[in-house]
DSSP file (Angstrom, degrees, kcal/mol; ACC not computed):
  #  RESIDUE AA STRUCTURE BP1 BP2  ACC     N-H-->O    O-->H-N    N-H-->O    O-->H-N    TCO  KAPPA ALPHA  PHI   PSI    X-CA   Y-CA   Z-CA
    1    1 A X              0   0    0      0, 0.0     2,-0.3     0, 0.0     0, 0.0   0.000 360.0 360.0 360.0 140.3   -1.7   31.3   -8.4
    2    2 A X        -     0   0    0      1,-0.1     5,-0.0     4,-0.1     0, 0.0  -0.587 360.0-130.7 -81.0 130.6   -1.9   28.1   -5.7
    3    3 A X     >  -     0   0    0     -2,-0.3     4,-1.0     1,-0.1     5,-0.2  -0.078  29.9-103.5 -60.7 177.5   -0.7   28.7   -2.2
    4    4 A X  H  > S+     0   0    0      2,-0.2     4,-1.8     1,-0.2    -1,-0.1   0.762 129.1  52.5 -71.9 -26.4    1.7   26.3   -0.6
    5    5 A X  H  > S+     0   0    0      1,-0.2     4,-1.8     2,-0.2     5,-0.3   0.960 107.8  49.9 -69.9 -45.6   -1.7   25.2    1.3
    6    6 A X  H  > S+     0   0    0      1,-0.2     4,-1.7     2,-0.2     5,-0.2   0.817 115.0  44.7 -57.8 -23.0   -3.6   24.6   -2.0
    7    7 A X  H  X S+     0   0    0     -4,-1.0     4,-3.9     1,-0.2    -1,-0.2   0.902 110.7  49.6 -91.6 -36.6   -1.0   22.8   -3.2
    8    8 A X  H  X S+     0   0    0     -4,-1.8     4,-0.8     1,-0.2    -2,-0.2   0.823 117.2  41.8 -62.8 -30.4   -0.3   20.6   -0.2
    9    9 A X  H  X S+     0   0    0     -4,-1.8     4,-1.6     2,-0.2     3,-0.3   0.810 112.6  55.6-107.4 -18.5   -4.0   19.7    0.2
   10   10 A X  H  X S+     0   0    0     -4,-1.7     4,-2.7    -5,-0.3     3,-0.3   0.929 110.8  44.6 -75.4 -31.4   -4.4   19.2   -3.8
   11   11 A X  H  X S+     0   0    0     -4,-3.9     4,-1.2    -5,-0.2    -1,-0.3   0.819 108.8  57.1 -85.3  -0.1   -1.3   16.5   -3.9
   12   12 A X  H  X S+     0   0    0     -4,-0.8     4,-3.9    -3,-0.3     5,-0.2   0.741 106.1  50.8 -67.4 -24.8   -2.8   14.7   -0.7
   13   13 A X  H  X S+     0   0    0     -4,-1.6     4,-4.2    -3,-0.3     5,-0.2   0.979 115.4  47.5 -54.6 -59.1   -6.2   14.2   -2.9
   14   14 A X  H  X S+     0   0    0     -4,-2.7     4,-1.8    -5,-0.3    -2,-0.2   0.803 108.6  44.6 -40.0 -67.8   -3.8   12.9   -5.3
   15   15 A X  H  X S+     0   0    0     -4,-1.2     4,-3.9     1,-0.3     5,-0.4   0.900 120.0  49.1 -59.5 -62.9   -1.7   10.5   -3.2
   16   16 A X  H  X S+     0   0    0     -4,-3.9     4,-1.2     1,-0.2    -1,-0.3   0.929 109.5  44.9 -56.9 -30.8   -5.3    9.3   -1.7
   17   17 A X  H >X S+     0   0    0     -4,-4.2     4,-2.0    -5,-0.2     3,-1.8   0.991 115.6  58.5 -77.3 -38.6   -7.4    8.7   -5.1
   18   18 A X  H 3X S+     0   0    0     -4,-1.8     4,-2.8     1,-0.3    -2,-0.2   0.935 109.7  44.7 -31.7 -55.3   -3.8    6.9   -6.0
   19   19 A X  H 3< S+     0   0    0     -4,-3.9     4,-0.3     2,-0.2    -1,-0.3   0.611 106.9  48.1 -58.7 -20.9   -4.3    5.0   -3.3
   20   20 A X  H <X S+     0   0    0     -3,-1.8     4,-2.9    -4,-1.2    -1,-0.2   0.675 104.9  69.9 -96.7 -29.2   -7.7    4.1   -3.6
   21   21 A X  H  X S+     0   0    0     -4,-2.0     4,-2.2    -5,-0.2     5,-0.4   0.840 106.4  36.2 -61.9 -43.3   -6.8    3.2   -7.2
   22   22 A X  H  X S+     0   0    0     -4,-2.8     4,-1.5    -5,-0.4    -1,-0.2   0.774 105.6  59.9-105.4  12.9   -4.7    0.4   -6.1
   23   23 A X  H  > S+     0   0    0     -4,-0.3     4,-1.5     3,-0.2     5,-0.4   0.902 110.0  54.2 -66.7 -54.0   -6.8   -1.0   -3.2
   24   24 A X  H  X S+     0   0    0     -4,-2.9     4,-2.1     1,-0.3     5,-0.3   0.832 115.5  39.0 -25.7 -65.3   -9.4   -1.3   -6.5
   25   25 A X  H  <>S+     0   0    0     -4,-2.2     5,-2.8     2,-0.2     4,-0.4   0.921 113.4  50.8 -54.8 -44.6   -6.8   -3.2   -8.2
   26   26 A X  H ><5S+     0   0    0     -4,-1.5     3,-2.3    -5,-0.4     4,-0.4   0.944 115.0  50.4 -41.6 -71.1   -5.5   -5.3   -5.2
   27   27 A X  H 3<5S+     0   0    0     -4,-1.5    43,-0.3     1,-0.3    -1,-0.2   0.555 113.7  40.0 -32.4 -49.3   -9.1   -6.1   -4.7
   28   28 A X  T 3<5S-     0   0    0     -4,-2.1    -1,-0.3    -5,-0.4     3,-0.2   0.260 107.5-125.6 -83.7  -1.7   -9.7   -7.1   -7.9
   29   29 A X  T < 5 +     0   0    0     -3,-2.3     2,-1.0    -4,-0.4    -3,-0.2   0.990  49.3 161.9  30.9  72.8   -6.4   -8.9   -8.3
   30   30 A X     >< -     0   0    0     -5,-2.8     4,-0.5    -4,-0.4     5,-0.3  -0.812  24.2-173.9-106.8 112.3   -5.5   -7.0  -11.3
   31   31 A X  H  > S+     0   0    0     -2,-1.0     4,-0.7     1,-0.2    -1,-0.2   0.904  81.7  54.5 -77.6 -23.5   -1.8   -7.3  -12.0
   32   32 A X  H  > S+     0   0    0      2,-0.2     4,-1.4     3,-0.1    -1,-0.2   0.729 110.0  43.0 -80.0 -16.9   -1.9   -4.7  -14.9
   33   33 A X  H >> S+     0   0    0      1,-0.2     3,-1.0     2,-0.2     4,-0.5   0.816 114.8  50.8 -85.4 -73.4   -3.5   -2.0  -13.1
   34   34 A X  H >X S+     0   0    0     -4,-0.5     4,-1.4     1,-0.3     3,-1.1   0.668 106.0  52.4 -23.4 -34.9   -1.4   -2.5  -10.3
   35   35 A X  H >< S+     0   0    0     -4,-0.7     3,-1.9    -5,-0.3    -1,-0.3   0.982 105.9  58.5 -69.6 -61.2    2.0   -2.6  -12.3
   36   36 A X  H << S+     0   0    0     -4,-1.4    -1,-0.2    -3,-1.0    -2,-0.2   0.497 111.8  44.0 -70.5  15.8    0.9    0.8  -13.8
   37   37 A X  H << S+     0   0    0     -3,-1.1    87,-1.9    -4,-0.5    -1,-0.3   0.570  94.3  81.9-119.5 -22.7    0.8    1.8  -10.2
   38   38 A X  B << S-a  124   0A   0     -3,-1.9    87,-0.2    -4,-1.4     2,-0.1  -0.742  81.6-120.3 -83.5 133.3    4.1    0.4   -8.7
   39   39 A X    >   -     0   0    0     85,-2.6     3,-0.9    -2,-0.3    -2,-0.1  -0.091  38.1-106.8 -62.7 157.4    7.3    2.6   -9.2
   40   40 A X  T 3  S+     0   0    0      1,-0.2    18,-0.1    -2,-0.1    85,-0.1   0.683 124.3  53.5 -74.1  -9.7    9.6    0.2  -11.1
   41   41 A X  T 3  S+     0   0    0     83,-0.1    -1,-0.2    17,-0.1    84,-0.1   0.448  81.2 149.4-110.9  14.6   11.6   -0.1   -7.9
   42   42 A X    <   +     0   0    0     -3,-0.9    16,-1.5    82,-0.3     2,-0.3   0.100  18.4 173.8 -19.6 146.1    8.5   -1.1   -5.8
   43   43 A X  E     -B   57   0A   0     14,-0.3    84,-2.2    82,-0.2     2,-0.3  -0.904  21.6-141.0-161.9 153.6    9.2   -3.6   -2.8
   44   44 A X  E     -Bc  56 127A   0     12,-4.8    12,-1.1    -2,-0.3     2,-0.3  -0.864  13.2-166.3 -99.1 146.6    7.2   -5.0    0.1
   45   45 A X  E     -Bc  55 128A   0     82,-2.3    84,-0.6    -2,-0.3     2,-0.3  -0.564   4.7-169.1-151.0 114.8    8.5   -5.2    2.8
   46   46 A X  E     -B   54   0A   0      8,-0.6     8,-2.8    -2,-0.3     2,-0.5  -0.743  13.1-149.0-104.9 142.3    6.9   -7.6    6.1
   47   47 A X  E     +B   53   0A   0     -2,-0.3    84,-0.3     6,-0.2     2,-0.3  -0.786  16.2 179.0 -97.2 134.8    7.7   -7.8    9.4
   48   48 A X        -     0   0    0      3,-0.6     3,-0.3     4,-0.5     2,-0.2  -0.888  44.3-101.8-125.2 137.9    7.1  -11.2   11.3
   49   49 A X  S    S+     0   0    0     -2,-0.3     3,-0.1     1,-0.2     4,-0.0  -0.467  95.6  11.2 -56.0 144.5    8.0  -11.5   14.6
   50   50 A X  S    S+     0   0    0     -2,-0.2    -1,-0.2     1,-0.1     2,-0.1   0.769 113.0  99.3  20.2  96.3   11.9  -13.6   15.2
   51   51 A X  S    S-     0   0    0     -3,-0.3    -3,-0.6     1,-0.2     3,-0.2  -0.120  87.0-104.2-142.3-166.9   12.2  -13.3   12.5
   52   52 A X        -     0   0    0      1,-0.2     2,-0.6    -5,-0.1    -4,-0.5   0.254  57.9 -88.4 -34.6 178.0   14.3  -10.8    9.6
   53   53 A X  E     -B   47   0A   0     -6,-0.1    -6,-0.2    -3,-0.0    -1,-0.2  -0.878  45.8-131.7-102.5 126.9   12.4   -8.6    7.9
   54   54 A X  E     -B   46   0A   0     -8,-2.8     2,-0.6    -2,-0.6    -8,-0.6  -0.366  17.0-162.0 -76.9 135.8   10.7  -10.2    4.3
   55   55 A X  E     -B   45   0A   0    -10,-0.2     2,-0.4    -2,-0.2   -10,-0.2  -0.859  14.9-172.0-138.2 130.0   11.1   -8.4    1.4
   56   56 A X  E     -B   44   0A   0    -12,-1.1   -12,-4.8    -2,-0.6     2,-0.2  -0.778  22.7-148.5 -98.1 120.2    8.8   -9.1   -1.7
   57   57 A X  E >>  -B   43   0A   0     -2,-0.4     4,-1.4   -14,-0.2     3,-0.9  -0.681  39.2 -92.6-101.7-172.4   10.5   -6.8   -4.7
   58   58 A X  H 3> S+     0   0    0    -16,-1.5     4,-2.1     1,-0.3     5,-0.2   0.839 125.6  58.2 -65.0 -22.6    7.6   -5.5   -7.3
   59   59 A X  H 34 S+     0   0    0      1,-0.2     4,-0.3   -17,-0.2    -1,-0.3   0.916 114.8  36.8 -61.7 -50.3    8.1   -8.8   -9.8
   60   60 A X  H X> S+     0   0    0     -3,-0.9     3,-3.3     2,-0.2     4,-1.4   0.973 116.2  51.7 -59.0 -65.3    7.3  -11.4   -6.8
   61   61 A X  H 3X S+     0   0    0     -4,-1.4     4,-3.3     1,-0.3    -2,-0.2   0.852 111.5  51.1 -71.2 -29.3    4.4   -9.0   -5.1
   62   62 A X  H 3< S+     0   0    0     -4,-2.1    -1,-0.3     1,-0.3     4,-0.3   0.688 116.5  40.4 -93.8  -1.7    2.5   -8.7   -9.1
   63   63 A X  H <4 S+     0   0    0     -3,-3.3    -1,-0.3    -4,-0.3    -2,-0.2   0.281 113.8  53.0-123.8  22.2    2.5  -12.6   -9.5
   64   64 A X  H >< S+     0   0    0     -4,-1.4     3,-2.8    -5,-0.2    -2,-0.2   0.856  95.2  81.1 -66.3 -55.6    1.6  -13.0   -6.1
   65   65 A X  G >< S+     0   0    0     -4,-3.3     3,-1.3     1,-0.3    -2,-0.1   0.536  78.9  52.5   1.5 -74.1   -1.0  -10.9   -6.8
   66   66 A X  G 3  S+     0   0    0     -4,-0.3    -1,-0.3     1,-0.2    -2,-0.1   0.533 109.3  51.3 -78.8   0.2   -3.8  -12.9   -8.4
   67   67 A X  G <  S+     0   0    0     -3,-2.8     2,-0.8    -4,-0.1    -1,-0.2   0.085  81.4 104.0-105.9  27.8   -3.8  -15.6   -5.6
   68   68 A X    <   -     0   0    0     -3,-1.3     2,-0.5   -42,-0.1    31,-0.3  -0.966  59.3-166.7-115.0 123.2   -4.1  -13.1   -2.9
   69   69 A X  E     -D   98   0A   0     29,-2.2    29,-4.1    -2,-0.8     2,-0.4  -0.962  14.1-166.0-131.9 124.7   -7.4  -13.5   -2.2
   70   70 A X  E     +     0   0A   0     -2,-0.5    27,-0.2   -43,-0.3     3,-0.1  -0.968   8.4 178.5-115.3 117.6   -9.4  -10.7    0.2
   71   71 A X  E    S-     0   0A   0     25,-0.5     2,-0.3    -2,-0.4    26,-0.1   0.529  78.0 -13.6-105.1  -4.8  -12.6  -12.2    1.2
   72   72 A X  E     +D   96   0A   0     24,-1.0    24,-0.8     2,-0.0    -1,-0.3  -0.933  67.2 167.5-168.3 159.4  -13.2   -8.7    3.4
   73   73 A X  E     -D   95   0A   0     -2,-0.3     2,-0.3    22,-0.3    22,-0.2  -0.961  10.2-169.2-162.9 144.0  -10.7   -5.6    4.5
   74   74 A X  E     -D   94   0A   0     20,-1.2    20,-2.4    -2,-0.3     2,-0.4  -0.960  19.7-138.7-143.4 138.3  -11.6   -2.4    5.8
   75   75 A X  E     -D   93   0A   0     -2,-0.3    18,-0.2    18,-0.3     3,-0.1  -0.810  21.3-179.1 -93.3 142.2   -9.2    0.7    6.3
   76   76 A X        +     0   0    0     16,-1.9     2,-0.2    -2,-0.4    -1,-0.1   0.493  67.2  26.1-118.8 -46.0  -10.2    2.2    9.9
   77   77 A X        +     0   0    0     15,-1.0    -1,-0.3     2,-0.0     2,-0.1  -0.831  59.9 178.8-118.8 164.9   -7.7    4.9    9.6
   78   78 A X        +     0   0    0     -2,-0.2     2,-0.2    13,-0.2    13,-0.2  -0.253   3.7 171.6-169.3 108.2   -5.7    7.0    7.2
   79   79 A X  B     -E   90   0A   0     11,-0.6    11,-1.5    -2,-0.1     2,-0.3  -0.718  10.6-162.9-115.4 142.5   -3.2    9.7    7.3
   80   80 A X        -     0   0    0     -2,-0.2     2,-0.3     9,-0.2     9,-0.1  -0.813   1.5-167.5-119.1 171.0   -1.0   11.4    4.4
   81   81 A X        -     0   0    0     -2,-0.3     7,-1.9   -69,-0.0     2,-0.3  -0.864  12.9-153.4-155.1 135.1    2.1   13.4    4.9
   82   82 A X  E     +F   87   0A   0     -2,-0.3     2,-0.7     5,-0.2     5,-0.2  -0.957  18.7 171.4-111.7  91.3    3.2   15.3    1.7
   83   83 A X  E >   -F   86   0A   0      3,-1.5     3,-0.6    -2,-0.3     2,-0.5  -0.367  59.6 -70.5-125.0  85.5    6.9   16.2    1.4
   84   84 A X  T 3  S-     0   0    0     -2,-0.7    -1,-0.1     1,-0.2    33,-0.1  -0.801 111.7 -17.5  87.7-140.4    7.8   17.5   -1.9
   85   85 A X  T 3  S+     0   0    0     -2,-0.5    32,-2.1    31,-0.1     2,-0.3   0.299 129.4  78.6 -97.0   3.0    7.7   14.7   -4.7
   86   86 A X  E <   -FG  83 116A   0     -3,-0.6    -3,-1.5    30,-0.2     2,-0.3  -0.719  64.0-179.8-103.8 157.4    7.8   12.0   -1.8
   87   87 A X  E     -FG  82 115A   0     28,-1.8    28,-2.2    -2,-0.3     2,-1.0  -0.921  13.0-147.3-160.2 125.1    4.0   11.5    0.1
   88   88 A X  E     - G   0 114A   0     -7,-1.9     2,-0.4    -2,-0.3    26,-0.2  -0.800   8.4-166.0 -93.7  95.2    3.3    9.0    3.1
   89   89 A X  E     - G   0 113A   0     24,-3.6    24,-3.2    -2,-1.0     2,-0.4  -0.854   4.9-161.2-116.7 123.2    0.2    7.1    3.8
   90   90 A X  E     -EG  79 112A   0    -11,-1.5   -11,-0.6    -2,-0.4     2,-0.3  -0.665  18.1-164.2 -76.1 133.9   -0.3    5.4    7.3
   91   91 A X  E     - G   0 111A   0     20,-1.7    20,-1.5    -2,-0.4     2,-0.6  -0.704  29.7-161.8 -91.8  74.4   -2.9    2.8    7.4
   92   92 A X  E     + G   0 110A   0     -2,-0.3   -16,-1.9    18,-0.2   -15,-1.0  -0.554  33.8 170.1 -83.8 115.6   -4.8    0.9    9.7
   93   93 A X  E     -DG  75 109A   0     16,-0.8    16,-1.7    -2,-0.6     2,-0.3  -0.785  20.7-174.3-114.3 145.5   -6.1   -2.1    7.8
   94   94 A X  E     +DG  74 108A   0    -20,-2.4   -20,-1.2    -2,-0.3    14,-0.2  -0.894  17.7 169.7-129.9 166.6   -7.8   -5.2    8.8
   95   95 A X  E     -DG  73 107A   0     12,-1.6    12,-1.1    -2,-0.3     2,-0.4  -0.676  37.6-139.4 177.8 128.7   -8.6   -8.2    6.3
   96   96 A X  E     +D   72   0A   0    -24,-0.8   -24,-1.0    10,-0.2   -25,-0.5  -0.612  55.3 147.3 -78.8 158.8   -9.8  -11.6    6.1
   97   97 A X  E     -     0   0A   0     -2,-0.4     9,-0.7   -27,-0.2     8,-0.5  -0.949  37.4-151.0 175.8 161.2   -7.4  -13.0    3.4
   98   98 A X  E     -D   69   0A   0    -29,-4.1   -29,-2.2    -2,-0.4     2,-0.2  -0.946   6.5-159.8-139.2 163.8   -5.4  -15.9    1.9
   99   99 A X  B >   -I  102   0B   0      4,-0.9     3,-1.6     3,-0.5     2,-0.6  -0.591  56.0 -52.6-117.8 161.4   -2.0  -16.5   -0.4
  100  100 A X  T 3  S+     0   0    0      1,-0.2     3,-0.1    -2,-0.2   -32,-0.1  -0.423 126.1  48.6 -40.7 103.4   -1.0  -19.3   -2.4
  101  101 A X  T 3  S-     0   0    0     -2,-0.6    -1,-0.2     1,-0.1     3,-0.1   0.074 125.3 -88.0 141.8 -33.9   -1.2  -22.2   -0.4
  102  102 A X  B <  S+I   99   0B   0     -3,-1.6    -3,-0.5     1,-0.2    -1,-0.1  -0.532  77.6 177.7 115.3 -43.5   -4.5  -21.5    0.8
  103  103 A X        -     0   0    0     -5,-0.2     2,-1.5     1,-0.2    -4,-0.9   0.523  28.0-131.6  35.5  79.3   -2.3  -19.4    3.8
  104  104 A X        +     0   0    0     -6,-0.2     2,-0.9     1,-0.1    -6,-0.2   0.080  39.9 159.8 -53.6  58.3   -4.2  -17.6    6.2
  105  105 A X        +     0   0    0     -2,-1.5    -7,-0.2    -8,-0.5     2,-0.1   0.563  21.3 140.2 -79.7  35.9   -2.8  -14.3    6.5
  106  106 A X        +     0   0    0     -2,-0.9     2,-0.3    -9,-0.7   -10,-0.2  -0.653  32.3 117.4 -83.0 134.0   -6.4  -12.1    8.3
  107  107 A X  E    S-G   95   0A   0    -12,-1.1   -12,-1.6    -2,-0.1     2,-0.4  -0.958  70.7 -84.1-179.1-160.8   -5.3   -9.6   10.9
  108  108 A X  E     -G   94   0A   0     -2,-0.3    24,-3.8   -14,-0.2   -14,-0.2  -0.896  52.4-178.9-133.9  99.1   -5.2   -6.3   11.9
  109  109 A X  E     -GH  93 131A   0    -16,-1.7   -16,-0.8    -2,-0.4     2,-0.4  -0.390  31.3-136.5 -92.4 161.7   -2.1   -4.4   10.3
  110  110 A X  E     -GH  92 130A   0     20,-2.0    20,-1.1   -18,-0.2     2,-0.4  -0.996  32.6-159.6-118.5 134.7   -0.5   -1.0   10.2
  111  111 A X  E     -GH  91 129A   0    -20,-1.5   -20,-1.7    -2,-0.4     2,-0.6  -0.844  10.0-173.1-120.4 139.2    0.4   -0.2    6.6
  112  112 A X  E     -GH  90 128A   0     16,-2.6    16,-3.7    -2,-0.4     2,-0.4  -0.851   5.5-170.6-128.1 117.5    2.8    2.1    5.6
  113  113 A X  E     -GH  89 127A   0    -24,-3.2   -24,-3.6    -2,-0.6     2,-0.7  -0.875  20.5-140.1-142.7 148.1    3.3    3.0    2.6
  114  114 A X  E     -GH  88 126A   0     12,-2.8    11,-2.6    -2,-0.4    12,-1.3  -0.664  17.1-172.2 -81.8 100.0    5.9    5.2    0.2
  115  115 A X  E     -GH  87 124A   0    -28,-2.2   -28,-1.8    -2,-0.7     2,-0.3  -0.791   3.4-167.8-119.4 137.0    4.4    7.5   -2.7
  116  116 A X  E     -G   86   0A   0      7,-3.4     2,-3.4    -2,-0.3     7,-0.3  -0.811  23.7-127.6-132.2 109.0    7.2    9.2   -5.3
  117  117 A X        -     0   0    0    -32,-2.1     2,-0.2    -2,-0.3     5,-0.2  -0.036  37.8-178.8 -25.5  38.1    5.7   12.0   -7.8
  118  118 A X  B >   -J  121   0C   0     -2,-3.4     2,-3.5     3,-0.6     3,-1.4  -0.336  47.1-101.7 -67.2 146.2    6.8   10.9  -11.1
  119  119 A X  T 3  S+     0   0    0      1,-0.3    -1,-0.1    -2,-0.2     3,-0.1   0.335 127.0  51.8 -63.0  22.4    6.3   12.6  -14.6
  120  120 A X  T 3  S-     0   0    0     -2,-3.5    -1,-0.3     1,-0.3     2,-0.2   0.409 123.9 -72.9 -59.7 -12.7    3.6    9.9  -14.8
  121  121 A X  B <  S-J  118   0C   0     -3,-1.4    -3,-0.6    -5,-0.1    -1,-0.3  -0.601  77.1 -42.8 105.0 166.0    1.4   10.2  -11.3
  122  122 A X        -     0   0    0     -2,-0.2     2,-0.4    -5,-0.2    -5,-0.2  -0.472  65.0-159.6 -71.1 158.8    2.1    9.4   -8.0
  123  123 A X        -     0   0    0     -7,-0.3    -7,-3.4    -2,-0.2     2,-0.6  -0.992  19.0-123.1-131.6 114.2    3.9    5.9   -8.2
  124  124 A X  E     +aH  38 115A   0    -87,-1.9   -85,-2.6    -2,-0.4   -82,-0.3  -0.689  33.2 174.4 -66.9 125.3    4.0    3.6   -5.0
  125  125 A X  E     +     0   0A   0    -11,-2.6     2,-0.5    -2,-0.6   -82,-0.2   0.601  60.8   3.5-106.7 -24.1    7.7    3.0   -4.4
  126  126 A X  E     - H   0 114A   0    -12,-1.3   -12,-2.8   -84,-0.2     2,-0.4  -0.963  54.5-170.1-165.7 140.4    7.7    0.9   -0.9
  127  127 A X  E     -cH  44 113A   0    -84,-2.2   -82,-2.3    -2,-0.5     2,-0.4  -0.854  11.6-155.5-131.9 114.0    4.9   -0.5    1.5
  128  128 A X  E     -cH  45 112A   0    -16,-3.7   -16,-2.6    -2,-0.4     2,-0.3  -0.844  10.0-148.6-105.2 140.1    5.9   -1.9    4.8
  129  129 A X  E     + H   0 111A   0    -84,-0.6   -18,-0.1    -2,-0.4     2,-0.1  -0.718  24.5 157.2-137.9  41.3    3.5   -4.6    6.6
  130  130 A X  E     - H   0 110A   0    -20,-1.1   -20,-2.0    -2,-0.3     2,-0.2  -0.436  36.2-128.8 -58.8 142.4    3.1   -4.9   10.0
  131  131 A X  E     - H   0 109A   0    -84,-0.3   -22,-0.3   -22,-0.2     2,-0.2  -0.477  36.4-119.4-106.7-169.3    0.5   -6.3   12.3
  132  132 A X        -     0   0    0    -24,-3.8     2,-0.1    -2,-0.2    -1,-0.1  -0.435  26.6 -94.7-100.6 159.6   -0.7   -4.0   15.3
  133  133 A X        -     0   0    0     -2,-0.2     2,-0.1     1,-0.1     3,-0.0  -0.548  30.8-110.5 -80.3 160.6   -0.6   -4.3   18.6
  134  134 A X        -     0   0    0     -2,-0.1     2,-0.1     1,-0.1    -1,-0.1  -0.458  41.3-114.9 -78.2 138.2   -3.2   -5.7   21.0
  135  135 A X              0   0    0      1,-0.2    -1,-0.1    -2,-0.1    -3,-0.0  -0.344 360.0 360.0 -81.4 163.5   -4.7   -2.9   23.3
  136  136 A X              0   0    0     -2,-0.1    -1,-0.2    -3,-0.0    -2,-0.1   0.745 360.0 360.0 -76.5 360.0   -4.0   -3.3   26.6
């Protein structure tokens, strides 16, 4: 039988090869792998400085999708937290990239994002989109 440790470090594997499963797809700007990887109640949700906070829900973010064009990204950091059927992965991500419009969006973000254990696999349910601060 798995201890409470075995189990905790086997559903962080998870959460992370989940995770690595939809950078692939982002990357690749695959909207079908990516839907089978977004919870049905998926949302984005970025913060811009003044002003609200934007929120993309999953219909918008998967035909956004194939014009979000990453011409390089590297994750620098990456922590999970496992709590029950919910799991939490910090990010630090950097990425040259563009949107529809040709839209410069390249920075250096902190990503946070919302994993829910459903009788399918783990499911990303919410990702929030910030960029980081400069050090002093």
């Amino acid at each position: 039988m798995a201890t409470g440790e075995q189990i905790g470090i086997n559903s962080e594997r998870a959460v992370l090869a989940a995770e690595d499963r939809w950078l692939q797809a982002i990357l690749a700007r695959d909207a079908n792998a990516a839907e089978a990887i977004l919870h049905p109640e998926f949302r984005l949700i970025i913060g811009i400085e003044g002003h609200p906070l934007r929120i993309m829900p999953r219909a918008q973010w998967l035909a956004v999708l194939p014009d979000y064009r990453i011409t390089d990204c590297s994750v620098t950091d990456r922590q999970v937290s496992v709590y029950g059927d919910i799991a939490v992965v910090i990010l630090l991500w950097s990425q040259t990239a563009t949107v529809p419009g040709d839209r410069d969006i390249s920075g250096h973000f902190l990503i946070t994002d919302i994993w829910h254990n459903s009788p399918q696999d783990w499911r990303v349910i919410e990702r929030h989109s910030s960029r980081q601060e400069k050090a002093a």
